[in-house]
C-alpha positions, 0 to 999 in steps of 0.5 A: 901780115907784113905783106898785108901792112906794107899794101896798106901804107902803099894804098894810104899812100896813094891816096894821099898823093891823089889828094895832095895833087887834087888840091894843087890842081885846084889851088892853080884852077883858083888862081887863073880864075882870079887873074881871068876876073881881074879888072884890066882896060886896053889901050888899043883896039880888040885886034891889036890886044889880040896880035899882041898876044900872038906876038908874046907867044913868038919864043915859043912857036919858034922853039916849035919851029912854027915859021907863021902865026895863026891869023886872028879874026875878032868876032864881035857877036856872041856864039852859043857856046864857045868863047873862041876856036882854032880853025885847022882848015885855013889856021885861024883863030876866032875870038867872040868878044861878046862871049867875054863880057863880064860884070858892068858889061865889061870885057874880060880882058883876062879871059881874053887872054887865056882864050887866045893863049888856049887857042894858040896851043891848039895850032902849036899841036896842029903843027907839030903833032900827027895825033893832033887830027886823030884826037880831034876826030876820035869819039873821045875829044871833048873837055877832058880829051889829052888836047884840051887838057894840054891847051888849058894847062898851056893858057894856065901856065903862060897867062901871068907872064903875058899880062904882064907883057902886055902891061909892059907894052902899054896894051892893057893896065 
């Protein structure tokens, strides 16, 4: 009887941390979603938006001991699926603006910027992890694959501070 309170308090247990985490997660996923689809305007062209935040990303890369940024192509057709991608073969990022354009056929910038701040991640992973290539081929490596759960907490955890980086650097207002 003992045995069989103390395994029910530990499941009730359980469950309410699976719960209690589910809705950080989602308080967090609401936020991103808001900073994303906030109005912002640049001051510069989409190349530059685009380097500056590679360059707001130079504490961590050097931390990593990354000596090069990735380069950065902005492309401005729409792709069918994608909103940007890292290539590994020639370390690049591609953007697709297009991909990026809002309501009053606007460009998001903030979708723009956690775009890159995901994609970055994915050459911080190439270039310093082995199990990097493995996952990206593994039958597995899609949405919910360890890499691209990292890249999107990486982009969520970074993107208030580089807005506001880019604001101070008179980029975006």
């Amino acid at each position: 009887m003992l045995i069989e309170n103390i395994f029910r308090t530990i499941l009730g247990l359980s469950c309410c941390i699976v719960i209690l985490s589910l809705i950080i997660d989602l308080i967090i996923n609401v936020n991103t979603f808001f900073l994303t689809k906030k109005q912002y305007f640049i001051c510069c062209t989409y190349t530059k938006l685009c380097n500056e935040i590679m360059f707001y990303t130079s504490n961590d890369l050097v931390k990593m001991g990354i000596k090069y940024y990735p380069k950065v192509k902005v492309n401005y057709y729409r792709h069918k699926e994608k909103l940007g991608h890292y290539c590994p073969n020639n370390n690049e990022i591609v953007i697709y603006l297009k991909n990026h354009i809002g309501q009053n056929n606007n460009y998001e910038i903030g979708q723009i910027v956690d775009t890159i701040l995901h994609e970055v991640r994915h050459y911080q992973q190439h270039k310093t992890t082995k199990e990097f290539f493995e996952e990206l081929n593994s039958k597995n490596y899609g949405y919910n694959s360890n890499i691209e759960k990292d890249a999107r907490k990486y982009a969520r955890n970074n993107l208030r501070n580089c807005l506001a980086y880019l604001k101070q650097k008179n980029i975006i207002y």
